[in-house]
Structure formats: C-alpha cells, structure tokens
VOPAGU-2260 file (C-alpha; in pm, 1 decimal, decimal comma):
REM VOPAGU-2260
SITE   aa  ch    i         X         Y         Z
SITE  UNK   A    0   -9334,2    5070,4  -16559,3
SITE  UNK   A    1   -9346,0    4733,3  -16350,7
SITE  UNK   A    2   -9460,7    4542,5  -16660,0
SITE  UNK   A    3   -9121,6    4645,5  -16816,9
SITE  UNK   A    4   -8891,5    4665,1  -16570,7
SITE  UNK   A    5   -9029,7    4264,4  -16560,0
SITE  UNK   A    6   -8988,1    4222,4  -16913,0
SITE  UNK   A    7   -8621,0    4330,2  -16935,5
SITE  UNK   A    8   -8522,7    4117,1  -16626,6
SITE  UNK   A    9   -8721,9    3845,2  -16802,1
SITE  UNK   A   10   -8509,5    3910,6  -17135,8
SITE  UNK   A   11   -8205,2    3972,3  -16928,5
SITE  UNK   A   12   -8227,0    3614,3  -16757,5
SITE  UNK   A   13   -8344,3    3433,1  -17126,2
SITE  UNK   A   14   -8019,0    3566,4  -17289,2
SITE  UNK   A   15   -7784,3    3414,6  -16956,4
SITE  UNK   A   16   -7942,7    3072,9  -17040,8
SITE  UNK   A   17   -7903,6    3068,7  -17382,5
SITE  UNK   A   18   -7508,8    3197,3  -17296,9
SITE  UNK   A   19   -7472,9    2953,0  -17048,6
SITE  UNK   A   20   -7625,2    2651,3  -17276,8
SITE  UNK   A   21   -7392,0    2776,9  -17561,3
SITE  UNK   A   22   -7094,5    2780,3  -17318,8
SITE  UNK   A   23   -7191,7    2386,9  -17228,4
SITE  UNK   A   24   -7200,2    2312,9  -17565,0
SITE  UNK   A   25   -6902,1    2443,1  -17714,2
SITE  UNK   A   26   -6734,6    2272,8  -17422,2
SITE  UNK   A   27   -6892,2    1943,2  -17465,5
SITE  UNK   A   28   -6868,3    1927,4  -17818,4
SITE  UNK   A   29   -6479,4    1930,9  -17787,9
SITE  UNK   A   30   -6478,8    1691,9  -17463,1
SITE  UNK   A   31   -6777,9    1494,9  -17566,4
SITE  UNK   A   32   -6574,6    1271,1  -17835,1
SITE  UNK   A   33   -6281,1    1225,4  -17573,2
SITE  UNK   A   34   -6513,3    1134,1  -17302,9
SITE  UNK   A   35   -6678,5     890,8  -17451,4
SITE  UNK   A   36   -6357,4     717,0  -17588,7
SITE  UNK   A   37   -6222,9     760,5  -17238,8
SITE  UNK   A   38   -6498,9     502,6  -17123,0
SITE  UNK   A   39   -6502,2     313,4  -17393,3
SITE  UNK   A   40   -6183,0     220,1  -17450,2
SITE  UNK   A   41   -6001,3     278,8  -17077,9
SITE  UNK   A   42   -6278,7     309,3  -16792,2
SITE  UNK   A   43   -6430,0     -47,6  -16897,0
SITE  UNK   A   44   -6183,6    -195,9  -17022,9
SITE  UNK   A   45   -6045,4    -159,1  -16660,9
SITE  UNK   A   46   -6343,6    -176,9  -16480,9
SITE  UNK   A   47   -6428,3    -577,3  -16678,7
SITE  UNK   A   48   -6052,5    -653,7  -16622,2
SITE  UNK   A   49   -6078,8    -617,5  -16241,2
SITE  UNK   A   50   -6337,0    -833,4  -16254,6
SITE  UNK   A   51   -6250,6   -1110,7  -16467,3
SITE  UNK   A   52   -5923,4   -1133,8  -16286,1
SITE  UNK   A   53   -6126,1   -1189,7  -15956,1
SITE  UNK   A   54   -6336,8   -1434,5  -16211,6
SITE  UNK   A   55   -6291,2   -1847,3  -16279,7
SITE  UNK   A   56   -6408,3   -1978,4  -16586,2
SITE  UNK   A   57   -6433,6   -2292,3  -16720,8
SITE  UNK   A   58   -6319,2   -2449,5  -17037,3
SITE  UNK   A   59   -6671,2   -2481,5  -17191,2
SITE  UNK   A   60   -6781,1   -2105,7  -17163,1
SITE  UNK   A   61   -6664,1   -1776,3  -17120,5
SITE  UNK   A   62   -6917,3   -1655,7  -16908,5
SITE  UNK   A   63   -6742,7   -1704,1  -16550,3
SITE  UNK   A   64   -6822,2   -1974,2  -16334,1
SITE  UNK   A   65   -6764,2   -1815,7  -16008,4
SITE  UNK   A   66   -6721,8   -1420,4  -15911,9
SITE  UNK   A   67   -6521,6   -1321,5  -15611,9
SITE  UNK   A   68   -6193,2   -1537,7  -15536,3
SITE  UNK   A   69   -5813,2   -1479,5  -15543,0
SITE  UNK   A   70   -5714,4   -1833,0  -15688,3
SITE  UNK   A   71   -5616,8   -1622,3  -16014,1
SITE  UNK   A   72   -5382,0   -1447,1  -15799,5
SITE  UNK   A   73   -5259,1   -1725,9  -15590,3
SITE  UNK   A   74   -5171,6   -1895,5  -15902,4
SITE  UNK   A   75   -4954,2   -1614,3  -15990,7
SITE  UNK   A   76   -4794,4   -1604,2  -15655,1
SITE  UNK   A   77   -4675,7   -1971,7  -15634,3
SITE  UNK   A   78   -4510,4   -2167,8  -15781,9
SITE  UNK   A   79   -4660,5   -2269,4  -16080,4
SITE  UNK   A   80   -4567,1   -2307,6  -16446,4
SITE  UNK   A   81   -4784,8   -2029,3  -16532,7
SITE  UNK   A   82   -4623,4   -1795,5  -16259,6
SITE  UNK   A   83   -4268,4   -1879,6  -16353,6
SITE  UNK   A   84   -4336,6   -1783,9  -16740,7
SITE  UNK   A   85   -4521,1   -1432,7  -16649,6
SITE  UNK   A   86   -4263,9   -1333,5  -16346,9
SITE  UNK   A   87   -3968,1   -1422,0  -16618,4
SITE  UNK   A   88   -4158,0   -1243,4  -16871,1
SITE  UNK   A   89   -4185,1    -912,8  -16656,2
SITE  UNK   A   90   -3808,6    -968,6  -16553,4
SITE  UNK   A   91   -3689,8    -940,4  -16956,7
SITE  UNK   A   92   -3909,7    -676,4  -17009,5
SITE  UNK   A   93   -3756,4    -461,2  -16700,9
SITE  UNK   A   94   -3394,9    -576,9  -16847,7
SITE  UNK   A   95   -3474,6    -495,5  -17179,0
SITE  UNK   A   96   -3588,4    -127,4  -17060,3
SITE  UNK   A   97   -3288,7     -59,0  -16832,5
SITE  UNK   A   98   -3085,0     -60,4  -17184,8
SITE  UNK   A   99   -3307,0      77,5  -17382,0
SITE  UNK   A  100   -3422,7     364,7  -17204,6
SITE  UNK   A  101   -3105,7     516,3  -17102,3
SITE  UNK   A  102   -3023,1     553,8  -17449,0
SITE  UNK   A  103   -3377,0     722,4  -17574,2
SITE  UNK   A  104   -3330,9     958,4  -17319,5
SITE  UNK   A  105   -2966,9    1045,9  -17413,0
SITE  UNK   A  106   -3007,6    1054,1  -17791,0
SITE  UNK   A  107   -3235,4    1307,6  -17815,9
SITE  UNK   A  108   -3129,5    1526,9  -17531,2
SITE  UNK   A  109   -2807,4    1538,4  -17727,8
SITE  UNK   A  110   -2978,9    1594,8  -18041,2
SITE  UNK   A  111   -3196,6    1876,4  -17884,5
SITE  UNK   A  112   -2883,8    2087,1  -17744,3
SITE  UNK   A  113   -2743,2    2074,2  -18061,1
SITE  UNK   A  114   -3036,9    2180,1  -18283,8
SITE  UNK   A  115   -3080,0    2429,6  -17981,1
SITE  UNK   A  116   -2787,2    2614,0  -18097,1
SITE  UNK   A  117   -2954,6    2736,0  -18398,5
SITE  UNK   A  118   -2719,8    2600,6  -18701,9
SITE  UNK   A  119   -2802,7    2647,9  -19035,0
SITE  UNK   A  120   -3179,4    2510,2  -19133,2
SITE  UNK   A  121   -3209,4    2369,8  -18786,4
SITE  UNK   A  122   -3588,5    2359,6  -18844,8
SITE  UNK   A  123   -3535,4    2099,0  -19139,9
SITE  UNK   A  124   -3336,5    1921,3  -18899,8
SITE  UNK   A  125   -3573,6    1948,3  -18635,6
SITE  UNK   A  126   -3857,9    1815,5  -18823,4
SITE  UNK   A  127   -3597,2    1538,8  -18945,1
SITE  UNK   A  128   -3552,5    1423,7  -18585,5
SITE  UNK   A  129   -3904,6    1373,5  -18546,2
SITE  UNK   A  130   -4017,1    1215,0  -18878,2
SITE  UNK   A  131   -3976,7     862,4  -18716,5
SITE  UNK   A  132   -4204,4     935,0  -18453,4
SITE  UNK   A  133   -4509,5     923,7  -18750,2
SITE  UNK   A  134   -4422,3     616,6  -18920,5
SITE  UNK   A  135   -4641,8     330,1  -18863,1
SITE  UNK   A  136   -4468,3      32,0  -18674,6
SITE  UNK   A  137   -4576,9    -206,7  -18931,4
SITE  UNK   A  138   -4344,1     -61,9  -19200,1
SITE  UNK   A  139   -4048,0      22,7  -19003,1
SITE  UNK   A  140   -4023,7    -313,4  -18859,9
SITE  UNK   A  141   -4070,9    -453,3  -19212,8
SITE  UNK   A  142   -3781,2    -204,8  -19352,6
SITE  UNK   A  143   -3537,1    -363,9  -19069,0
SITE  UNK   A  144   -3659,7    -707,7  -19159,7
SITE  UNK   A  145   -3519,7    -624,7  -19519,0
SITE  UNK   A  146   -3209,1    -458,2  -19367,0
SITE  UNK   A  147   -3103,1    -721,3  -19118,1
SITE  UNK   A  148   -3218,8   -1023,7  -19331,2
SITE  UNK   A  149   -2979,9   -1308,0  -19289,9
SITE  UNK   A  150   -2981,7   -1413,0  -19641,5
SITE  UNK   A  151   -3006,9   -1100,4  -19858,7
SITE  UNK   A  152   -3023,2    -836,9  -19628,5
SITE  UNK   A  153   -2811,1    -482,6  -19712,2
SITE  UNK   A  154   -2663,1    -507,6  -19397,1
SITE  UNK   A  155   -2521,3    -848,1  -19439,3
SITE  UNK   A  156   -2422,6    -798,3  -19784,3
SITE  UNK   A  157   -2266,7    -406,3  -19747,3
SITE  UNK   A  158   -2060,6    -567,6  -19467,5
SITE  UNK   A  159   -2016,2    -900,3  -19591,2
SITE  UNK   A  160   -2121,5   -1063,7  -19279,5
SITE  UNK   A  161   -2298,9   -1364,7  -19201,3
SITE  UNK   A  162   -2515,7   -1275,8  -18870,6
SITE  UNK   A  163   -2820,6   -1462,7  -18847,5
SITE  UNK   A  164   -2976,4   -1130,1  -18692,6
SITE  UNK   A  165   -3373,1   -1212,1  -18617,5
SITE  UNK   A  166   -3228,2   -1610,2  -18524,9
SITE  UNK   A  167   -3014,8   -1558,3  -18243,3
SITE  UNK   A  168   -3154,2   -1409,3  -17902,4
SITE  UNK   A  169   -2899,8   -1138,6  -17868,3
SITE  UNK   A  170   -2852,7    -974,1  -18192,8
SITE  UNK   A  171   -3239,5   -1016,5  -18185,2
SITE  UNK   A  172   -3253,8    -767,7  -17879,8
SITE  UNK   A  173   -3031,1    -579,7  -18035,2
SITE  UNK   A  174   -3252,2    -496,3  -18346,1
SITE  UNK   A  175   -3566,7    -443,0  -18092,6
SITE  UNK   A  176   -3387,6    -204,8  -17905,7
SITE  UNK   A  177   -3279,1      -9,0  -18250,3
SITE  UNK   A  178   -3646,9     -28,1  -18317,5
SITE  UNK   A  179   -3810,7     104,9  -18041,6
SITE  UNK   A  180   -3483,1     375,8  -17996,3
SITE  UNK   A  181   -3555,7     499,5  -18353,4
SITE  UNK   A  182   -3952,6     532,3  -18326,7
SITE  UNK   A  183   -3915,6     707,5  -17985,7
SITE  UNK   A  184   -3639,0     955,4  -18015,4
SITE  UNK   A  185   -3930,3    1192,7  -18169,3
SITE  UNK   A  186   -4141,0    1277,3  -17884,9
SITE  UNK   A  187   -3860,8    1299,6  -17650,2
SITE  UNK   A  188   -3658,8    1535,8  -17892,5
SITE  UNK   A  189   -3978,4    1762,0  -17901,5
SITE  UNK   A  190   -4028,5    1783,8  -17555,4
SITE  UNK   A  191   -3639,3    1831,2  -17469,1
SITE  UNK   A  192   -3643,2    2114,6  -17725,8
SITE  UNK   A  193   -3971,4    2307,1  -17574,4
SITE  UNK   A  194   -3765,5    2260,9  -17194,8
SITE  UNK   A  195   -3447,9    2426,0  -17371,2
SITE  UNK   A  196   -3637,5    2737,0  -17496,8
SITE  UNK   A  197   -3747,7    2804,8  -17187,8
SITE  UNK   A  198   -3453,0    2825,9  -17031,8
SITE  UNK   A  199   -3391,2    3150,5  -16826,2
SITE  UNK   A  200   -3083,9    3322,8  -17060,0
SITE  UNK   A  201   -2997,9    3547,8  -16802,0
SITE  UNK   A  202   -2870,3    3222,8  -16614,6
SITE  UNK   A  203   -2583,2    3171,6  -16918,2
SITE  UNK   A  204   -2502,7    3499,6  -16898,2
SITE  UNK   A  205   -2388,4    3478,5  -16524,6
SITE  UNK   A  206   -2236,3    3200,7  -16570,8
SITE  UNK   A  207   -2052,9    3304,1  -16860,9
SITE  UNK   A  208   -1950,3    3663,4  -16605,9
SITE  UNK   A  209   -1798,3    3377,1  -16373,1
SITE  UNK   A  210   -1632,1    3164,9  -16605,4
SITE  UNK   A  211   -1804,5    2848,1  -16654,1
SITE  UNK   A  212   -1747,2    2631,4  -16918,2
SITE  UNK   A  213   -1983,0    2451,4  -17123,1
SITE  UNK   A  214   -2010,9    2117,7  -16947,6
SITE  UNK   A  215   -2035,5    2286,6  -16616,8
SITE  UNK   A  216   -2331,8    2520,5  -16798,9
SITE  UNK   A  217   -2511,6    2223,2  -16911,7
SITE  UNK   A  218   -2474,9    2101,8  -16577,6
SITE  UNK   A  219   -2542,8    2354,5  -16332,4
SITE  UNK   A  220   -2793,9    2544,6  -16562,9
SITE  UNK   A  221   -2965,6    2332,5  -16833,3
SITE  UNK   A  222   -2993,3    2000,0  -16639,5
SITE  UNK   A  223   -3210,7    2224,8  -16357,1
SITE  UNK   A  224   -3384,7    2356,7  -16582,3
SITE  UNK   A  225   -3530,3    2085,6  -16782,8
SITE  UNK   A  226   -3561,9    1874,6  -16452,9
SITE  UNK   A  227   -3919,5    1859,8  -16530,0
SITE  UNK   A  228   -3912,6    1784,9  -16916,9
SITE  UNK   A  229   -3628,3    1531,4  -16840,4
SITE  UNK   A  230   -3841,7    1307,2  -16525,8
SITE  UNK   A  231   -4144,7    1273,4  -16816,9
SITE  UNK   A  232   -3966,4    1166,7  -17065,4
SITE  UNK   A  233   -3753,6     919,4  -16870,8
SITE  UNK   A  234   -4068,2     740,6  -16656,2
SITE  UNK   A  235   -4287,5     789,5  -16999,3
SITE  UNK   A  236   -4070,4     634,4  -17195,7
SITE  UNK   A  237   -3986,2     378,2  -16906,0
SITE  UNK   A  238   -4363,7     272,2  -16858,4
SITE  UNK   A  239   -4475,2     278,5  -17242,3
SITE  UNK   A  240   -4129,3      -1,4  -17263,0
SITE  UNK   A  241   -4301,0    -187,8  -17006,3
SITE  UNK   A  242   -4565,1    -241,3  -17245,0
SITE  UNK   A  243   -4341,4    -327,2  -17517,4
SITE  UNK   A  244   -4519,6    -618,2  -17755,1
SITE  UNK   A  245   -4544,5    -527,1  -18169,7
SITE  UNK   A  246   -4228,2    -482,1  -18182,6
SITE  UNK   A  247   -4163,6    -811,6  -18078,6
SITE  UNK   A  248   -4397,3    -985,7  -18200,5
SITE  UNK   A  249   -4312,7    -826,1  -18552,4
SITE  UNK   A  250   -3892,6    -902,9  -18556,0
SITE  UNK   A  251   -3904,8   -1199,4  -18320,3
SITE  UNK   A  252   -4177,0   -1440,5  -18381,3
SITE  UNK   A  253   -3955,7   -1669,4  -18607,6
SITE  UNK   A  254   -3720,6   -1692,5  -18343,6
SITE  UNK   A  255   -3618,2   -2031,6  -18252,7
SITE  UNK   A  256   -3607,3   -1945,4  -17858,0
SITE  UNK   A  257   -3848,8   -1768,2  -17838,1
SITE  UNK   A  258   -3956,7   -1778,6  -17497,5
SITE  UNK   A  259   -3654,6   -1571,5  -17411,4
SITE  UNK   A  260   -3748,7   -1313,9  -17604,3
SITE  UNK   A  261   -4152,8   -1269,0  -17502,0
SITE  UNK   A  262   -4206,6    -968,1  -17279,6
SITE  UNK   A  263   -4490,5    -968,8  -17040,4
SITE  UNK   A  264   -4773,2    -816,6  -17235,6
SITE  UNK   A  265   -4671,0   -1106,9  -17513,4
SITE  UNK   A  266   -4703,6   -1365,1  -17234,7
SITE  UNK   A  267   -5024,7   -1225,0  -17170,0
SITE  UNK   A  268   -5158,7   -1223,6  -17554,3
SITE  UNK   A  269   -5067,7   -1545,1  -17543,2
SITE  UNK   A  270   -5279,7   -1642,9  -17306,0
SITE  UNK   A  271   -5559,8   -1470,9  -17479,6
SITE  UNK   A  272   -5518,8   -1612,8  -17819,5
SITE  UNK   A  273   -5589,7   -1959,9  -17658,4
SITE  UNK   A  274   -5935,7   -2142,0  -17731,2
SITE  UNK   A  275   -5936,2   -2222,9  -17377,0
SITE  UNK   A  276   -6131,9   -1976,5  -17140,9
SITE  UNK   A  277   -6010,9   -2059,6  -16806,5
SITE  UNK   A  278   -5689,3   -1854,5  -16927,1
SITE  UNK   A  279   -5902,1   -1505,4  -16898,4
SITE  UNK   A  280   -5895,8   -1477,2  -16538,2
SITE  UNK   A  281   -5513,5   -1567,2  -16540,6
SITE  UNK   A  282   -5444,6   -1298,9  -16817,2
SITE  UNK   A  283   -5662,0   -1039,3  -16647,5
SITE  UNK   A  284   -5460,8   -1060,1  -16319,2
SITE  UNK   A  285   -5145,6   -1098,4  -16537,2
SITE  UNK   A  286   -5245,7    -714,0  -16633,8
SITE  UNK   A  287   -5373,9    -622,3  -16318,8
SITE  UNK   A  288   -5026,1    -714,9  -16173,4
SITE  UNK   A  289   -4899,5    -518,4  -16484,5
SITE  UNK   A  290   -4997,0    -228,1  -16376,5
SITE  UNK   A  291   -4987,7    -204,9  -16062,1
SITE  UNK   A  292   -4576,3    -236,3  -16117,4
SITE  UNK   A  293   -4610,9      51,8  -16350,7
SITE  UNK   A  294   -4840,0     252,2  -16104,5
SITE  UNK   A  295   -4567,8     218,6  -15837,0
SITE  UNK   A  296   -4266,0     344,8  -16098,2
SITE  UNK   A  297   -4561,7     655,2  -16140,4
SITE  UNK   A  298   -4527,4     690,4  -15765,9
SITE  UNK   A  299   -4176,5     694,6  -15782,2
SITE  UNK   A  300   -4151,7     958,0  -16024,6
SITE  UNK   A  301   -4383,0    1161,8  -15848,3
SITE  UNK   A  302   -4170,0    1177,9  -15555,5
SITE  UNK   A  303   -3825,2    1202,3  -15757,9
SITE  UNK   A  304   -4015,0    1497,1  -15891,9
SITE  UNK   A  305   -4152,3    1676,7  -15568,8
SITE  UNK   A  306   -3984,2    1988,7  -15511,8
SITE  UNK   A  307   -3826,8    2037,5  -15215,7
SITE  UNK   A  308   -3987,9    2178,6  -14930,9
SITE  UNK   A  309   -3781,2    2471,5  -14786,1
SITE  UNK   A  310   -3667,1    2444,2  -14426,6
SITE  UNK   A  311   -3802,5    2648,3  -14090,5
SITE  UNK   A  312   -3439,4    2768,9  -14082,2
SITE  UNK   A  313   -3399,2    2925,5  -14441,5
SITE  UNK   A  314   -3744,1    3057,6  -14362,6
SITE  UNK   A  315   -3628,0    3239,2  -14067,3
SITE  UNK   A  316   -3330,8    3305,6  -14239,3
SITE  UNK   A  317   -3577,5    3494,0  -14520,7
SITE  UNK   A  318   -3800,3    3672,2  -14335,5
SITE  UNK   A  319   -3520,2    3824,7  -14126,4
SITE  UNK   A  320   -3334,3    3978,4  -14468,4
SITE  UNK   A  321   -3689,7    4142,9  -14577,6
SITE  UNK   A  322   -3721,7    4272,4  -14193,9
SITE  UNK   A  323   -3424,0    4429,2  -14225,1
C-alpha cells in the first residue's frame, strides 16, 4: 500500500513538471522572438552608444582610443561649430513638431467623432482613415515628389502655378508636414475611436436630461473620457516627430539650403556617414542628448497624466455620507 501510495505521488509530481515545462514553453516561444530582438536591436544598441559617447577615437581606427571622458560632451556644451549645428538642429525639429503635432492630433480626433456617429458604411470609412498608416514611406514620399514637382507636377499644372515646392525652405516644410500628417493620422484615428466606444453612454444621457448641447457634451463628457487615449497620442506622436529623418531626407535632400531644413537625427546621420571616426563619439552623445530630451517630455506626460489624488477633506467629507 506504501509502494503505491509512492507511486501515485511520484506520477502526481512527474505530470506538474511536465505542466509546468509546457507552461514555460508556450510562454517563451511567444516572448522568446521579442526578447531576443529587444536586445538585439534596443538593449545594445543603447548599452554600445553610452559607451562610445563616453569614447575618443581617432581618425585612423574605429576602435576608441581612450574610454572614460566627457570631452564628447563638453564639445556639445560649448561653443563649437559642431554644438551650434546639433543645438539648431534640435531647435527645428522642436519647431517643426509644435505645428505638426497639433494638427495630427486634431485631424483624427475629428475624424473619429464623426465616424463615431455611425453613418452609412462607416467601417469602409474607418478602414479608409487608416489605409495611410500601411503604406511604406518610400512610395508616399515618391507620390508627393510627382505631385509637388516644380516642372510637371499635377499640382502645379491643375493650378497653374509656378511654386518651386521641394526648392524653397518653407513650402518645403510645408510638404514634410503634409507627409508625416497623412502617414500618422492612422494610428491616432484607431486609438481615438477605441477611447470613444468606451465612453460611459449613461453620461450623454444626463447630459442630454439637463440640456447640454453638443460642444458642451464633447467637452464636459468626451474630452474626460478619452483623457487617457488623447495624452498617448499627443506625447507619442510628439516624441516619434522628434525623431523625424526619412521624411526629410526623402523630399529635402535637393534642397539648396539645406542646413535649415536637417532635423537632429539628420545632423546626427551625418555625422555617421563620414569616413572620419573621431565623429562616433560626437554622434553617440548627439543621441544620448537626444534622448534624454525625449525622456524628460515622457516625464512630463507622466505627470500631466497622474490622476489626482483626492484631498483629506473630501475624504472626511466621504466617509461621513456612508456613516450616516
């Protein structure tokens, strides 16, 4: 009777293994792929770019020459030729998203309300909005090329104007920020749309009991409501701006100023594409600088984004209407 009661706790402790061992891998099989391209391609990435920007090299090889000092980063912080370019650089690309953000997180808020509203095939429409969103940035930048060409483009000749678009540094912007409005209004349109579905109906309906009309609606009920949907796409959209580069280097590379027109990951590639190694520690802080702007918009959008702690005197005020 031993021998079996043995047996079974023997068989009973075999199967939780092999459960357990299944469990791990069915779990790593779907987070082993992502792992590894997490280290790959972010962890060090990161990790070597810390370290060459702390790096000096020298023009004959691009193993560095000396591990451990901050010149790359006092270079950046005086003034120097190198620090004017990459500070002016970051300065464009922060204009450049302060017009171009607003307006692809407008465009498809507006969008979303009104597909929200359930008109006739809204679904095709919906899966209109967001057809952009797929196309490769190669071929829509090549379609506006063909649209906005000063010599035969449709544009010029529909209108019968004359604009040298991709040649002057304004109307330049202007097709940039078309671009990268067109390719983005996709994701945020999706997002905006899964916020308005979840929106509490009960909350229209007492609005509608005390009279509300449909601005103050959208903004005493919907604008609350998507709060959350509406801070990610706005410091989403803001950061992946701040990284703005094929676009520009795609519509703007012909242009004759072109050094008002480079944002600061194109300052950095151009660094990069240089024979010259000393230029990787410069680059490499150029990024680490990068980012640690884009980590502190993160911060602020964490605390635009905190809720609200509730006071000691709505507390009180609380726990005296559920003691009476």
């Amino acid at each position: 009777m031993e021998k079996l009661v043995n047996l079974k706790e023997f068989a009973r402790k075999k199967e939780k293994r092999k459960s357990t061992f299944l469990k791990f891998l069915n779990v790593g099989s779907f987070l082993g792929p992502y792992t590894i391209s997490f280290f790959m391609f972010f962890v060090f990435p990161l990790v070597l770019g810390i370290i060459m920007s702390f790096s000096k090299f020298k023009s004959t090889s691009i193993m560095p020459s000396q591990i451990g000092t901050i010149d790359n980063y006092a270079v950046l912080f005086k003034d120097s030729a190198i620090a004017r370019d990459f500070w002016k650089s970051v300065w464009t690309t922060f204009k450049f998203c302060l017009c171009v953000v607003p307006l692809s997180i407008l465009i498809p808020l507006g969008l979303a309300l009104l597909v929200n509203t359930k008109p006739p095939f809204y679904k095709f429409f919906r899966a209109a909005i967001y057809l952009p969103g797929i196309f490769p940035l190669t071929s829509t930048g090549l379609i506006l090329m063909r649209l906005f060409d000063s010599h035969y483009g449709f544009v010029n000749s529909i209108f019968n104007l004359t604009i040298d678009w991709f040649g002057d540094v304004a109307s330049c912007w202007f097709i940039i920020g078309l671009f990268c409005v067109w390719c983005g209004i996709g994701g945020n349109f999706i997002i905006f749309c899964a916020g308005l579905e979840n929106v509490d109906k009960s909350l229209y309906e007492a609005s509608d009991v005390d009279g509300c009309g449909k601005f103050k609606k959208f903004l005493h009920v919907t604008l609350p409501a998507i709060k959350p949907q509406l801070f990610l796409n706005l410091f989403t959209t803001f950061i992946g701006y701040m990284n703005v580069y094929g676009q520009i280097y795609m519509l703007a590379s012909n242009n004759p100023d072109l050094g008002e027109m480079k944002s600061a990951v194109y300052r950095i590639q151009d660094l990069l594409v240089g024979s010259n190694p000393m230029s990787f520690g410069y680059a490499a802080a150029m990024g680490i600088c990068l980012g640690v702007l884009i980590i502190f918009i993160s911060v602020i959008q964490l605390i635009l984004n905190k809720e609200r702690k509730v006071s000691k005197h709505a507390k009180k005020f609380e726990a005296r209407k559920e003691s009476k």
